[in-house]
N, CA, C and O atoms as a CHARMM CRD file, in Angstrom:
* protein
*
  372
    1    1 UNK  N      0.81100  -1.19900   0.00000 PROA 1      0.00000
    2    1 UNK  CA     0.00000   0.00000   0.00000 PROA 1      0.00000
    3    1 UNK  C      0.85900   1.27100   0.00000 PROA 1      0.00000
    4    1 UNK  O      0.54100   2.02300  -0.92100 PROA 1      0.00000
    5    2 UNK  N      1.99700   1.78800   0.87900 PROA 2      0.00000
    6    2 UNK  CA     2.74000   2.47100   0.75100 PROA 2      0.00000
    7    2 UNK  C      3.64700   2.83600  -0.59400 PROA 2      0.00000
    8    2 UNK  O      4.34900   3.83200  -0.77000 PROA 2      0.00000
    9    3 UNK  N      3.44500   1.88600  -1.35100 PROA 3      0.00000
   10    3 UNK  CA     4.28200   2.30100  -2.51900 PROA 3      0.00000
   11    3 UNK  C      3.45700   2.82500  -3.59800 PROA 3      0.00000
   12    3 UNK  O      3.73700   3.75500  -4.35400 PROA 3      0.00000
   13    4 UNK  N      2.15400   1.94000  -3.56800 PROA 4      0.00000
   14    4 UNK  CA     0.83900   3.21000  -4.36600 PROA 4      0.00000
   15    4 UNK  C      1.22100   4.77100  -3.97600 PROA 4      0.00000
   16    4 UNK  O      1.48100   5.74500  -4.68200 PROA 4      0.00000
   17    5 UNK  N      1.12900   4.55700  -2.30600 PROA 5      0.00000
   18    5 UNK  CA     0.54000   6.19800  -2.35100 PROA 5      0.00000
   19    5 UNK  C      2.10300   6.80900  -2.48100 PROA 5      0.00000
   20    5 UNK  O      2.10700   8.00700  -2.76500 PROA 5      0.00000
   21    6 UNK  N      3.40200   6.21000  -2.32700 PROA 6      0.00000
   22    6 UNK  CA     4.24300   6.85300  -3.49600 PROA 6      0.00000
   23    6 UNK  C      4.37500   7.25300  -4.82400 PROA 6      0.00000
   24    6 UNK  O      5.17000   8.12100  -5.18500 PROA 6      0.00000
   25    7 UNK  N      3.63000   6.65400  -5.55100 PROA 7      0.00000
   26    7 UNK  CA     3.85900   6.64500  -6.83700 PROA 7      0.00000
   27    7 UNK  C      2.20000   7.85300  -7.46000 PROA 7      0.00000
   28    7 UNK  O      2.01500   8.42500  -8.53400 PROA 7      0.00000
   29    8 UNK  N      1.50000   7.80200  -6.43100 PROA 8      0.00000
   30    8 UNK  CA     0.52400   8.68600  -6.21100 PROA 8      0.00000
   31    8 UNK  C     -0.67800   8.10800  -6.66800 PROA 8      0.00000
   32    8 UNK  O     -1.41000   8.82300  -7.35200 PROA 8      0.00000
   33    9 UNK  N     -1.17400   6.43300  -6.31100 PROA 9      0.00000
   34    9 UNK  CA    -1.73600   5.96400  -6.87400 PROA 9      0.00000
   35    9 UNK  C     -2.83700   5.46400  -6.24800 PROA 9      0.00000
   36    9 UNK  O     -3.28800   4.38500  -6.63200 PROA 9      0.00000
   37   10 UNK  N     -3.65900   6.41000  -4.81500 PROA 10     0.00000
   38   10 UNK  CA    -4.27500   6.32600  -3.98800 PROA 10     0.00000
   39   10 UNK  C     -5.41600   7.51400  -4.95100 PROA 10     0.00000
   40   10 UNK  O     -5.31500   8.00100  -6.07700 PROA 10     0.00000
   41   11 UNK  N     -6.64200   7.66100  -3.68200 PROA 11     0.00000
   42   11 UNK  CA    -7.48400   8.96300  -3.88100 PROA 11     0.00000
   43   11 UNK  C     -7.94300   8.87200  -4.88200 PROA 11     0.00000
   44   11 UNK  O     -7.79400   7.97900  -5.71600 PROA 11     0.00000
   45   12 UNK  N     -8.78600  10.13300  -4.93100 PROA 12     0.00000
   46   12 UNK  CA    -9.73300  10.61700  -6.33900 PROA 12     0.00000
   47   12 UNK  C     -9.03300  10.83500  -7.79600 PROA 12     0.00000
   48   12 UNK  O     -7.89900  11.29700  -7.92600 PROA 12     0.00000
   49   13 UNK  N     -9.65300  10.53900  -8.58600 PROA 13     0.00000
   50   13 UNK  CA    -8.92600  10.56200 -10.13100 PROA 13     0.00000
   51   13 UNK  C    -10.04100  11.33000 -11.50100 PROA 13     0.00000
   52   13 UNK  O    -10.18400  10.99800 -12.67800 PROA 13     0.00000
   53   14 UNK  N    -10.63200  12.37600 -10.74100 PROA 14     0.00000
   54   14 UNK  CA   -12.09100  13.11500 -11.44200 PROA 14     0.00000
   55   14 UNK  C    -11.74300  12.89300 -12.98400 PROA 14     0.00000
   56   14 UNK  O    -12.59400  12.62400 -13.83300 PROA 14     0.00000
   57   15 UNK  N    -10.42700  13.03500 -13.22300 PROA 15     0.00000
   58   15 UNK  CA   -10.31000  13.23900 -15.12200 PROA 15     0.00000
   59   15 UNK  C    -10.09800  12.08500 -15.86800 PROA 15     0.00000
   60   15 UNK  O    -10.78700  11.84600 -16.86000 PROA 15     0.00000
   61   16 UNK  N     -9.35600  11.46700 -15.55000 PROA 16     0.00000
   62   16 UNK  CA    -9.81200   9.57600 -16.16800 PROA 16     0.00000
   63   16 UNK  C     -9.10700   8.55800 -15.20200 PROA 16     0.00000
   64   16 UNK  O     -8.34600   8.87300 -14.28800 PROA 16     0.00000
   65   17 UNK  N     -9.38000   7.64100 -15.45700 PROA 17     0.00000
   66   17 UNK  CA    -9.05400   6.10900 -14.35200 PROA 17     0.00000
   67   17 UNK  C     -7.78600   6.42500 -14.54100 PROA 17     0.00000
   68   17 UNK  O     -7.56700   6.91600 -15.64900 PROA 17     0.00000
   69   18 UNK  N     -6.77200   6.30000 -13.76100 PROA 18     0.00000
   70   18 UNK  CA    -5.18300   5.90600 -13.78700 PROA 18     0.00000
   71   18 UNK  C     -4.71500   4.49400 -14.75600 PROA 18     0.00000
   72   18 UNK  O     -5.51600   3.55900 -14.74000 PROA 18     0.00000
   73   19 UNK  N     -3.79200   4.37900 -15.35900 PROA 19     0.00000
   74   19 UNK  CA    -3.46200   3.20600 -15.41700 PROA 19     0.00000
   75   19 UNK  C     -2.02100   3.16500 -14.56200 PROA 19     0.00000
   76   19 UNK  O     -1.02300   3.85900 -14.75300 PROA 19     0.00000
   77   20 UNK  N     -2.28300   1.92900 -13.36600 PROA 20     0.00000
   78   20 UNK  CA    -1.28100   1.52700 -12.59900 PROA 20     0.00000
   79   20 UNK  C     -1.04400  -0.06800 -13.29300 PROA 20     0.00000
   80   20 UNK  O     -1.92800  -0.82000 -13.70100 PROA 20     0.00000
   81   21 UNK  N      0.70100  -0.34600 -13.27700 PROA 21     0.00000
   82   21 UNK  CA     1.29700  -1.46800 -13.41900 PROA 21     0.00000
   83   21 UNK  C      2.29900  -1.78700 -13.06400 PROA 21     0.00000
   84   21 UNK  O      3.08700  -0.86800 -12.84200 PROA 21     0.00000
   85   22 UNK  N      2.70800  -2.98700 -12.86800 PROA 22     0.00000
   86   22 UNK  CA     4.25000  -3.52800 -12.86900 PROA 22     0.00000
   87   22 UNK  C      4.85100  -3.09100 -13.31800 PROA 22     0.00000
   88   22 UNK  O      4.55600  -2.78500 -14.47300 PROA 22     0.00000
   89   23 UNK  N      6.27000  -2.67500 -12.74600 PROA 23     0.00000
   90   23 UNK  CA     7.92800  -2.00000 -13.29500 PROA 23     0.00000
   91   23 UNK  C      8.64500  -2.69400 -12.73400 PROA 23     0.00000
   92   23 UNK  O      8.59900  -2.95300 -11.53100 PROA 23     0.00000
   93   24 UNK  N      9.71300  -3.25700 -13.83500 PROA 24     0.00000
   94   24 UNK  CA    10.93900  -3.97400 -13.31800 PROA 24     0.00000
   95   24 UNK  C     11.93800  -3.47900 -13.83700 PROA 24     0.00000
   96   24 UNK  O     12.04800  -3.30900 -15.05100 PROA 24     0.00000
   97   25 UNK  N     12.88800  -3.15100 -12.90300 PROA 25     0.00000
   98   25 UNK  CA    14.40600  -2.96600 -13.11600 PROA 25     0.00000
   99   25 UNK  C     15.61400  -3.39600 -12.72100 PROA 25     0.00000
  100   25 UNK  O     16.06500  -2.88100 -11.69800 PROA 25     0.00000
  101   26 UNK  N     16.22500  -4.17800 -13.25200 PROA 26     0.00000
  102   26 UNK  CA    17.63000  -4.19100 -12.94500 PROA 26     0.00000
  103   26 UNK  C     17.90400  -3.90200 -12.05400 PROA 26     0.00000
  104   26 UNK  O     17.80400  -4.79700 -11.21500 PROA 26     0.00000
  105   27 UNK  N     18.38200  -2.66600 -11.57900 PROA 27     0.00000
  106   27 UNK  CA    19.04900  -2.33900 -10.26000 PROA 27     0.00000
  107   27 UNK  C     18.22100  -2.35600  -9.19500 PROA 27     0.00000
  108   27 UNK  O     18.63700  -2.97800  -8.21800 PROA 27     0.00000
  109   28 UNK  N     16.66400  -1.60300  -9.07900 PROA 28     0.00000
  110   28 UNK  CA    15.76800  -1.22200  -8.39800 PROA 28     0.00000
  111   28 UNK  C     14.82000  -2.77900  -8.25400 PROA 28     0.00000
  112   28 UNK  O     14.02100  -3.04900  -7.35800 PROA 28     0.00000
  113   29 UNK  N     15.16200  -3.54200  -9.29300 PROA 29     0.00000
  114   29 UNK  CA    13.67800  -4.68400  -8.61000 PROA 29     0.00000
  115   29 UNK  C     12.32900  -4.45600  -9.31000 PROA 29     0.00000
  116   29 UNK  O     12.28300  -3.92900 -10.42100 PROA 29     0.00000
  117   30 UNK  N     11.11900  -4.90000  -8.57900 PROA 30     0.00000
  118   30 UNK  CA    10.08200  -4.88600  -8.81500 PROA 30     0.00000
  119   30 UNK  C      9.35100  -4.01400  -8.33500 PROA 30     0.00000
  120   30 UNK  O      9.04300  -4.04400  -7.14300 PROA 30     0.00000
  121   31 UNK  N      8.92100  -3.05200  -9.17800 PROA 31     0.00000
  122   31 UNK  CA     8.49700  -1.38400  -8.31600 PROA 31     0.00000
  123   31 UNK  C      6.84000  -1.48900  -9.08500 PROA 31     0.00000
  124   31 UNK  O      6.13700  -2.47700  -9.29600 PROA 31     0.00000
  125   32 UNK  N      6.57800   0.16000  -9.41000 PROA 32     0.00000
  126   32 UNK  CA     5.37200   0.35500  -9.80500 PROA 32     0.00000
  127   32 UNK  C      5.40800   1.21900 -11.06900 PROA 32     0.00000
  128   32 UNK  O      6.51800   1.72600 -11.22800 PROA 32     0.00000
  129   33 UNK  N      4.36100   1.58600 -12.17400 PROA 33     0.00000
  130   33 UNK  CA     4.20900   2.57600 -13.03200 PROA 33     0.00000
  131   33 UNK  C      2.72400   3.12100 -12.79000 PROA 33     0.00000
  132   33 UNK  O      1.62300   2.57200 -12.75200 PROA 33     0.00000
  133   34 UNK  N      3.09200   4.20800 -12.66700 PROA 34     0.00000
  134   34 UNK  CA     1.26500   4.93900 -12.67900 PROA 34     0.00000
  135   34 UNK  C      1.47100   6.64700 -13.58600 PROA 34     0.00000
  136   34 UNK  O      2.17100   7.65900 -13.56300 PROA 34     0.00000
  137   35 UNK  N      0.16500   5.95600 -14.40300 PROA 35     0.00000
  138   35 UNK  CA     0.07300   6.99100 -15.03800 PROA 35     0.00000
  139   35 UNK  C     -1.22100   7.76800 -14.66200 PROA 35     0.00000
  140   35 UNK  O     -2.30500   7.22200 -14.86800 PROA 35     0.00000
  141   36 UNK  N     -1.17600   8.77100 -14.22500 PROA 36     0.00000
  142   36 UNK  CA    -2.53500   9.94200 -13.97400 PROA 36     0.00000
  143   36 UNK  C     -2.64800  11.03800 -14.41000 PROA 36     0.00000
  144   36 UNK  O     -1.75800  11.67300 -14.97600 PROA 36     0.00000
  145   37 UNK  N     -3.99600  11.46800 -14.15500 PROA 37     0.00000
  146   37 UNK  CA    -4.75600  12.49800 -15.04700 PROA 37     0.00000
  147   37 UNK  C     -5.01700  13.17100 -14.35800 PROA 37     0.00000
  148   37 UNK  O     -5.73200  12.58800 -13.54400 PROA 37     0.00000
  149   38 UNK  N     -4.82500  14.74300 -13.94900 PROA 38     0.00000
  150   38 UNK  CA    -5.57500  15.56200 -13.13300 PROA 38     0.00000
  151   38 UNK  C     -5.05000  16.97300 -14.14600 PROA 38     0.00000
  152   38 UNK  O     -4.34700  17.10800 -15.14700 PROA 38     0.00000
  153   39 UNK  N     -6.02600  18.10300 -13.02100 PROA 39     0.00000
  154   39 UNK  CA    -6.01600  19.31600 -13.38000 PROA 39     0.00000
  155   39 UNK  C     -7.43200  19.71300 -13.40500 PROA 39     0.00000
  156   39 UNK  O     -8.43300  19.05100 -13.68200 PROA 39     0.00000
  157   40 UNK  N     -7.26900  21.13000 -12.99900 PROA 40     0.00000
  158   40 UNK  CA    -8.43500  21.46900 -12.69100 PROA 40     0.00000
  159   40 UNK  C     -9.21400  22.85900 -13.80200 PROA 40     0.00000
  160   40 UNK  O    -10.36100  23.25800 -14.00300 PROA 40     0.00000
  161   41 UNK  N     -7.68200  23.27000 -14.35400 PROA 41     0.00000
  162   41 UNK  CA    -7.68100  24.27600 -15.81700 PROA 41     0.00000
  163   41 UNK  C     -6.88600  23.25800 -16.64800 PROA 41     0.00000
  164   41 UNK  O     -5.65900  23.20000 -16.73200 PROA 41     0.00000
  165   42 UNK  N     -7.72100  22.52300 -17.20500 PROA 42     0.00000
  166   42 UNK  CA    -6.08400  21.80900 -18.40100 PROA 42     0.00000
  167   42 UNK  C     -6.42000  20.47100 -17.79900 PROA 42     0.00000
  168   42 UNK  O     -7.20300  20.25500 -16.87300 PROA 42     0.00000
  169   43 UNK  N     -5.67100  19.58100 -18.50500 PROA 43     0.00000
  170   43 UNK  CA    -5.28300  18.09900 -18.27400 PROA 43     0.00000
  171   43 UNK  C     -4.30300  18.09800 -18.35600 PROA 43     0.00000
  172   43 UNK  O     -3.71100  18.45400 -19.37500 PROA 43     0.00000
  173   44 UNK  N     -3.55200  17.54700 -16.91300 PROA 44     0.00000
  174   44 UNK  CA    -2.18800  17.22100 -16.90500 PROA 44     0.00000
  175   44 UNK  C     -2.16700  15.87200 -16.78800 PROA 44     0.00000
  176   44 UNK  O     -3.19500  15.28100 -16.45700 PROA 44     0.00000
  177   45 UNK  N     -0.57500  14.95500 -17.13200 PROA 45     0.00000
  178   45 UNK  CA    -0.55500  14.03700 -16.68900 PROA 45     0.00000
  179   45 UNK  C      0.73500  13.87700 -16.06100 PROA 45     0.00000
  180   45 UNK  O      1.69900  14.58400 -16.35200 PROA 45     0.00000
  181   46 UNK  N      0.76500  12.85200 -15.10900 PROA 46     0.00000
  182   46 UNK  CA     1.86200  12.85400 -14.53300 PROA 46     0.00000
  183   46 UNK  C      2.54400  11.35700 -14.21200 PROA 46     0.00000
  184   46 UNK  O      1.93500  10.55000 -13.50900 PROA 46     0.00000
  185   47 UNK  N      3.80900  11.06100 -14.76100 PROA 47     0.00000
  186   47 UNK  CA     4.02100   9.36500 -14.59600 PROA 47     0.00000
  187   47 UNK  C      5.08800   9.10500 -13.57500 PROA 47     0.00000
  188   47 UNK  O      6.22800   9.54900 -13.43600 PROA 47     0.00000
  189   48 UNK  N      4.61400   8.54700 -13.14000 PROA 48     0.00000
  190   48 UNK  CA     5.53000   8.05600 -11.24200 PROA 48     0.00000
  191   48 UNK  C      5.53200   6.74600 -11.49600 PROA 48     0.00000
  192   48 UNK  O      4.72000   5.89400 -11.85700 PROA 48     0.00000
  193   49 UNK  N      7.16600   6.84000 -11.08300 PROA 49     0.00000
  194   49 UNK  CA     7.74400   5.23100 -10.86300 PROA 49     0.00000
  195   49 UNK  C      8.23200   5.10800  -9.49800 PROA 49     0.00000
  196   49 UNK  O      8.83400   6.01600  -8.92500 PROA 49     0.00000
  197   50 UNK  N      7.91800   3.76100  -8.88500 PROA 50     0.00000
  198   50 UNK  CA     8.51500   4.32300  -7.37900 PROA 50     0.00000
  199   50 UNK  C      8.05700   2.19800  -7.21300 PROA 50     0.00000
  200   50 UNK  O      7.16000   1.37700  -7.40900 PROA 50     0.00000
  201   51 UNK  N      9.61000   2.36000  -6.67700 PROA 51     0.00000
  202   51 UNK  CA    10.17400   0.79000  -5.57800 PROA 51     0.00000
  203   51 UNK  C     10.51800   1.36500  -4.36000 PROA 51     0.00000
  204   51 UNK  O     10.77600   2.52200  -4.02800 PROA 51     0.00000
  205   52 UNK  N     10.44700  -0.03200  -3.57400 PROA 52     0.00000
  206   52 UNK  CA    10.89300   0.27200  -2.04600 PROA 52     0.00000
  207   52 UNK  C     12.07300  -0.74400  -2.31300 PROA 52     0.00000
  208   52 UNK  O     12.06700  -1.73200  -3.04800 PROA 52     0.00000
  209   53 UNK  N     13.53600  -0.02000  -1.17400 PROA 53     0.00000
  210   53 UNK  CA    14.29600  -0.73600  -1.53900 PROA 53     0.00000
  211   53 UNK  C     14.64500  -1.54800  -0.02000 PROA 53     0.00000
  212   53 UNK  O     14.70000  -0.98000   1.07100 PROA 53     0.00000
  213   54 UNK  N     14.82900  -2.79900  -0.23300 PROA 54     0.00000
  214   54 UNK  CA    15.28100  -3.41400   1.34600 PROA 54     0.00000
  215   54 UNK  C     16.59700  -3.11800   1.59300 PROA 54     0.00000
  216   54 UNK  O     16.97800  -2.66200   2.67100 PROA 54     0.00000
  217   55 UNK  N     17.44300  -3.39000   0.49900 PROA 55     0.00000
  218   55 UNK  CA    18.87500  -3.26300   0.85000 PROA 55     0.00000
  219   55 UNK  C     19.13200  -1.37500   1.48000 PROA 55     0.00000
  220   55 UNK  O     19.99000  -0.87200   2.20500 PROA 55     0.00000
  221   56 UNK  N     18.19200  -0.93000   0.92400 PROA 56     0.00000
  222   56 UNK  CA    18.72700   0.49300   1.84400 PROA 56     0.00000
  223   56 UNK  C     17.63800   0.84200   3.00300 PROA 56     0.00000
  224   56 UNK  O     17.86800   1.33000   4.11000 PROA 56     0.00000
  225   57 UNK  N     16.37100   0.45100   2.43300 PROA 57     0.00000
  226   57 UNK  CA    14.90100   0.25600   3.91400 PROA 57     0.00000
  227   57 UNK  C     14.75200   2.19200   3.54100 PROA 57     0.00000
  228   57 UNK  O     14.82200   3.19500   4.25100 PROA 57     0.00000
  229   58 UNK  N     14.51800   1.94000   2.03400 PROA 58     0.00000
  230   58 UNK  CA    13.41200   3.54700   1.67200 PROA 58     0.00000
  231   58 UNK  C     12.78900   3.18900   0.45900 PROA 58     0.00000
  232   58 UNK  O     13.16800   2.16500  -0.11000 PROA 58     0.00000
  233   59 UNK  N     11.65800   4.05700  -0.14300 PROA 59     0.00000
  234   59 UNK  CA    11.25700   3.86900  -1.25000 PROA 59     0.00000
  235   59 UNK  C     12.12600   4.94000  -1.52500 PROA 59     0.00000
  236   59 UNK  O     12.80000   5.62900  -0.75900 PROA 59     0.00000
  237   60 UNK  N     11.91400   4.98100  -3.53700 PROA 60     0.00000
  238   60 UNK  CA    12.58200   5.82200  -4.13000 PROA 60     0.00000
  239   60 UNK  C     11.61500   6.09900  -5.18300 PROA 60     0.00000
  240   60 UNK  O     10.57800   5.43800  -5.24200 PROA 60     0.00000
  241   61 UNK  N     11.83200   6.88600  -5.89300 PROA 61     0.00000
  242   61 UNK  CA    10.41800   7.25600  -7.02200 PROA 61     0.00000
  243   61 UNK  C     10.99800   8.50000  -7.88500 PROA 61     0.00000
  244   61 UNK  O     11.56800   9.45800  -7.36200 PROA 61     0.00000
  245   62 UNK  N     10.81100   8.37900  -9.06600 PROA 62     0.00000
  246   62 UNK  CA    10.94600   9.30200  -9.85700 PROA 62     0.00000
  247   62 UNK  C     10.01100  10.07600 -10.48500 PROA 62     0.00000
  248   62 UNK  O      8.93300   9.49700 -10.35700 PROA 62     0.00000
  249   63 UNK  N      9.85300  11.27600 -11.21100 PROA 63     0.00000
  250   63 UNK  CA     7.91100  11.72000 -11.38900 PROA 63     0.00000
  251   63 UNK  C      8.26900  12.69700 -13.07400 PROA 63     0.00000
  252   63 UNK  O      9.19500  13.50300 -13.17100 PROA 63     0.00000
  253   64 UNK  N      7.35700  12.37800 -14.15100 PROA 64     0.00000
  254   64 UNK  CA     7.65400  14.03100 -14.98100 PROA 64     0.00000
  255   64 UNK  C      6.22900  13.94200 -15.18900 PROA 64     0.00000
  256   64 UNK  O      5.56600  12.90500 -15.20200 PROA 64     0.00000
  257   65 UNK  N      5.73100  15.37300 -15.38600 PROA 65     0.00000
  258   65 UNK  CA     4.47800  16.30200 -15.33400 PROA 65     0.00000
  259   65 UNK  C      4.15200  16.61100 -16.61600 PROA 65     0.00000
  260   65 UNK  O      5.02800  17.41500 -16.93600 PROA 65     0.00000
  261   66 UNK  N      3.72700  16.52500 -17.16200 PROA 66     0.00000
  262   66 UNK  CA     3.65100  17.48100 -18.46200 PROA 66     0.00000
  263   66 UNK  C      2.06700  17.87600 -18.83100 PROA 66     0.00000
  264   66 UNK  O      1.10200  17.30900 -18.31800 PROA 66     0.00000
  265   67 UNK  N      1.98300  18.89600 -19.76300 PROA 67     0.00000
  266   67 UNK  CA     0.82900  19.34500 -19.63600 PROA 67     0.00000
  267   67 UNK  C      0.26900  18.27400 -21.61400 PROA 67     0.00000
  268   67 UNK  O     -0.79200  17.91900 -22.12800 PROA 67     0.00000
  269   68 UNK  N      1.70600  18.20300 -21.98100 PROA 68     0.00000
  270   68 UNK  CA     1.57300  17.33900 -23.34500 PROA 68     0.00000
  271   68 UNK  C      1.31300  16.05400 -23.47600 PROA 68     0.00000
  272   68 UNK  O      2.22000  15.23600 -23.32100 PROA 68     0.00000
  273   69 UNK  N     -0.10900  15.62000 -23.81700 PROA 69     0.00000
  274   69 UNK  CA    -0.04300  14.34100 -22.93600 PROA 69     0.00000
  275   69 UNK  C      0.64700  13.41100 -24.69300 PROA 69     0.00000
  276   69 UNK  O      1.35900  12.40700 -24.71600 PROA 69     0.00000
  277   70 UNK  N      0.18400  14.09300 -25.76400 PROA 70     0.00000
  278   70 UNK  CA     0.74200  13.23000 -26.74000 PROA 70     0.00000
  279   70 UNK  C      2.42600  13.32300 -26.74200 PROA 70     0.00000
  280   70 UNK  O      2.96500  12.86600 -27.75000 PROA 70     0.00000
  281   71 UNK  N      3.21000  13.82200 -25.79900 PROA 71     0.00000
  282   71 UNK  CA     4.75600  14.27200 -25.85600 PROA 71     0.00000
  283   71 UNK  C      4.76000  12.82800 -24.97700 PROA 71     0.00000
  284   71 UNK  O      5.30000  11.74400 -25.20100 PROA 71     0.00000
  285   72 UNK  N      3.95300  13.29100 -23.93300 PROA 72     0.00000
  286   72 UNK  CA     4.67500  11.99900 -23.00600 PROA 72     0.00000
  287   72 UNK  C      4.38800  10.47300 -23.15100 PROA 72     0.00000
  288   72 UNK  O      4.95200   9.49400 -22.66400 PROA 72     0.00000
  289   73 UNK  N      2.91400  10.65300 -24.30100 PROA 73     0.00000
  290   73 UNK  CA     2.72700   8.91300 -24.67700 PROA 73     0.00000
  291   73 UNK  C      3.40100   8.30000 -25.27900 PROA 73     0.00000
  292   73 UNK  O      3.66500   7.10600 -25.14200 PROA 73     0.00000
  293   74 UNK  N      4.07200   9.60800 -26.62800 PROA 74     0.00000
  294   74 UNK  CA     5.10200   9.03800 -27.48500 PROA 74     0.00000
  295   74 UNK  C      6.61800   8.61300 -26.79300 PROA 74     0.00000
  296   74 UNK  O      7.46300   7.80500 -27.17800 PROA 74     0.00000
  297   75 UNK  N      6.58800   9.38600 -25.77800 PROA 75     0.00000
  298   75 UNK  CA     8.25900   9.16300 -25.67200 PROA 75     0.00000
  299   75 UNK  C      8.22800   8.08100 -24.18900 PROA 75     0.00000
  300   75 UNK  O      9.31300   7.83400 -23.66200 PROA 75     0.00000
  301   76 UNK  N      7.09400   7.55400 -23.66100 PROA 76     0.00000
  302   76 UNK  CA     6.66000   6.28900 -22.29400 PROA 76     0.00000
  303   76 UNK  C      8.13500   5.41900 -22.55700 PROA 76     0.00000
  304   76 UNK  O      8.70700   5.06800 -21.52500 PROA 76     0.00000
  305   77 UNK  N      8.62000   5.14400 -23.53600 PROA 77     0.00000
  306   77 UNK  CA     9.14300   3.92100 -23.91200 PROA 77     0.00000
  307   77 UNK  C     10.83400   4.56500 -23.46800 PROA 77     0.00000
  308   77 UNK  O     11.68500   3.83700 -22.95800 PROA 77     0.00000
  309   78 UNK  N     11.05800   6.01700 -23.78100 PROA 78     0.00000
  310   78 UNK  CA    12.30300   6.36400 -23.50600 PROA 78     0.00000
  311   78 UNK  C     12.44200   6.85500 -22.02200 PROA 78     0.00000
  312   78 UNK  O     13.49400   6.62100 -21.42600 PROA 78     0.00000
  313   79 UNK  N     11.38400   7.55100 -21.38500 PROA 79     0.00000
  314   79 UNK  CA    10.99400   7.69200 -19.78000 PROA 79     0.00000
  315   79 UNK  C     10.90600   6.35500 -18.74300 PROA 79     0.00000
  316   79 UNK  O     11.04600   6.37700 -17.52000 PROA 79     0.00000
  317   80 UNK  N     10.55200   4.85400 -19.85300 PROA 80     0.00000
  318   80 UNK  CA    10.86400   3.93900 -18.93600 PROA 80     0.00000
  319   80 UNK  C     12.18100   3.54700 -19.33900 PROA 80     0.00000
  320   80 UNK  O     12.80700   3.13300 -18.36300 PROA 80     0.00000
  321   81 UNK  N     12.93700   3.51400 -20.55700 PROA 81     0.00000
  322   81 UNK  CA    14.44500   3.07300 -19.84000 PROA 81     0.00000
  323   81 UNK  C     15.47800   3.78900 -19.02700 PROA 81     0.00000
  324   81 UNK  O     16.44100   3.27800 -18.45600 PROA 81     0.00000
  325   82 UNK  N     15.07400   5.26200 -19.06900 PROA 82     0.00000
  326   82 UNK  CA    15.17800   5.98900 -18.20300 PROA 82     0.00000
  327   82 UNK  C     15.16800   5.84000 -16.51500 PROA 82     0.00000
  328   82 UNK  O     16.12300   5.65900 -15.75900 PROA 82     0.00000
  329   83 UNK  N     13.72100   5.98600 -16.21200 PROA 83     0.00000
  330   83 UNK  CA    13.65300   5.05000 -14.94800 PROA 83     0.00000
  331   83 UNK  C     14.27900   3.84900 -14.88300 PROA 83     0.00000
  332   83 UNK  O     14.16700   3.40100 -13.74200 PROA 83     0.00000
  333   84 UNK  N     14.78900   3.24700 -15.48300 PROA 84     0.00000
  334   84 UNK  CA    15.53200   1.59600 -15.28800 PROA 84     0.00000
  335   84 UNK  C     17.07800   1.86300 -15.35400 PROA 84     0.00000
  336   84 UNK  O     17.86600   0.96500 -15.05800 PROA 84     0.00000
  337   85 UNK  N     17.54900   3.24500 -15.78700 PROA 85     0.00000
  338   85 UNK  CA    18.84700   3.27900 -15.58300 PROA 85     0.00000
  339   85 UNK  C     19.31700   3.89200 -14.00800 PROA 85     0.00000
  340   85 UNK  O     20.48600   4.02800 -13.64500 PROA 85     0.00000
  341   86 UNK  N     18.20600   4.18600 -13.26700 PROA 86     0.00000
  342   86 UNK  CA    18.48500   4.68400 -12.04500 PROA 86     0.00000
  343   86 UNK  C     18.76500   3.41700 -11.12400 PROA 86     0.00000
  344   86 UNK  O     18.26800   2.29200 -11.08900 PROA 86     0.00000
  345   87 UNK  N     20.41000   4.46600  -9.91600 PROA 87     0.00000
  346   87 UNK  CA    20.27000   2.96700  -8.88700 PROA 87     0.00000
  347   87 UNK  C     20.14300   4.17600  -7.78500 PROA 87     0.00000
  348   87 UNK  O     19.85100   5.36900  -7.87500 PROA 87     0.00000
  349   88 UNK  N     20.49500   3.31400  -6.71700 PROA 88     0.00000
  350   88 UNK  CA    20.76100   3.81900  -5.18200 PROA 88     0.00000
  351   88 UNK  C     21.72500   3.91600  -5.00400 PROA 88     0.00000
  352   88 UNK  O     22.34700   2.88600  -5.26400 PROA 88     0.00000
  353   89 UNK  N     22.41100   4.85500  -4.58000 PROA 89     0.00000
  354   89 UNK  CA    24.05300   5.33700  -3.91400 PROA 89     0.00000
  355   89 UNK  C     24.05800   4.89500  -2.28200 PROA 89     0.00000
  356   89 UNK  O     23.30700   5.47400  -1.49800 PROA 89     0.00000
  357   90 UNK  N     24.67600   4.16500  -1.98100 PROA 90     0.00000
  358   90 UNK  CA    25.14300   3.89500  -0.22200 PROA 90     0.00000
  359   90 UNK  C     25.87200   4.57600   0.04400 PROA 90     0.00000
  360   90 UNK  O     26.19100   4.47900   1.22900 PROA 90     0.00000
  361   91 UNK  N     26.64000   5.70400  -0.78400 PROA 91     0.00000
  362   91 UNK  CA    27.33100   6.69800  -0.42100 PROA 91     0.00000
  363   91 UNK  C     27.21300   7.35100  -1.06800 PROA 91     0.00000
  364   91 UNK  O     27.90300   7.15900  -2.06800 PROA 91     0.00000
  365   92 UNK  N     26.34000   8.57700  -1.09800 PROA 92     0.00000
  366   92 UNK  CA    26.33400   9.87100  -1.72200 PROA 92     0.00000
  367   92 UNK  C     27.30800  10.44000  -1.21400 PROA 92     0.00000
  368   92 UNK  O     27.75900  10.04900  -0.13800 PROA 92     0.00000
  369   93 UNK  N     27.90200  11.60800  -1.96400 PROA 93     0.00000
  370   93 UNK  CA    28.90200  12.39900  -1.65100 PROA 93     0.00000
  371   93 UNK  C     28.17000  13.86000  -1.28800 PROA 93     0.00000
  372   93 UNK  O     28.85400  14.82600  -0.95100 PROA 93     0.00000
C-alpha cells in the first residue's frame, strides 16, 4: 500500500481512471508505473515510478508532469528506460 501512495496511486482521479502497473528494473527490482490524469484548468498528466528498496529500507520514485499528454505517450518507452537506468548510492557524496 505504501508504494501506491508513493507513486501517487491512492485517492480521487475526477479526469480519467489511472493506469497503474508492474515496473521492473535491474538495479531497483520490482516497483510500480502509474500513469494519472488531473487538473483542474487543463489536463495534466503525470508518470511516477517508485520501488521500495530493502537493501537500503526507503522507497525511491521518480515523477515528470507534463501538460503534453501526446509528448509523453510518445516518448513512455524512452521515460521507462530511463527510470531503469536509475540505482541507489550507499554513499552519496
Amino acid at each position: 500500500m505504501e508504494l501506491r501512495m508513493m507513486v501517487q496511486a491512492t485517492g480521487d482521479h475526477p479526469v480519467r481512471r489511472p493506469d497503474v502497473s508492474d515496473f521492473h528494473s535491474d538495479r531497483l527490482g520490482r516497483g510500480l508505473r502509474y500513469l494519472r490524469y488531473f487538473g483542474d484548468k487543463g489536463v495534466y498528466a503525470s508518470l511516477n515510478y517508485g520501488w521500495w528498496s530493502e537493501e537500503h529500507q526507503v522507497y525511491a520514485t521518480v515523477r515528470t508532469v507534463s501538460t503534453e499528454l501526446d509528448w509523453l505517450t510518445v516518448n513512455m518507452g524512452i521515460l521507462d528506460d530511463l527510470a531503469r537506468s536509475i540505482w541507489l548510492n550507499p554513499n552519496p557524496e
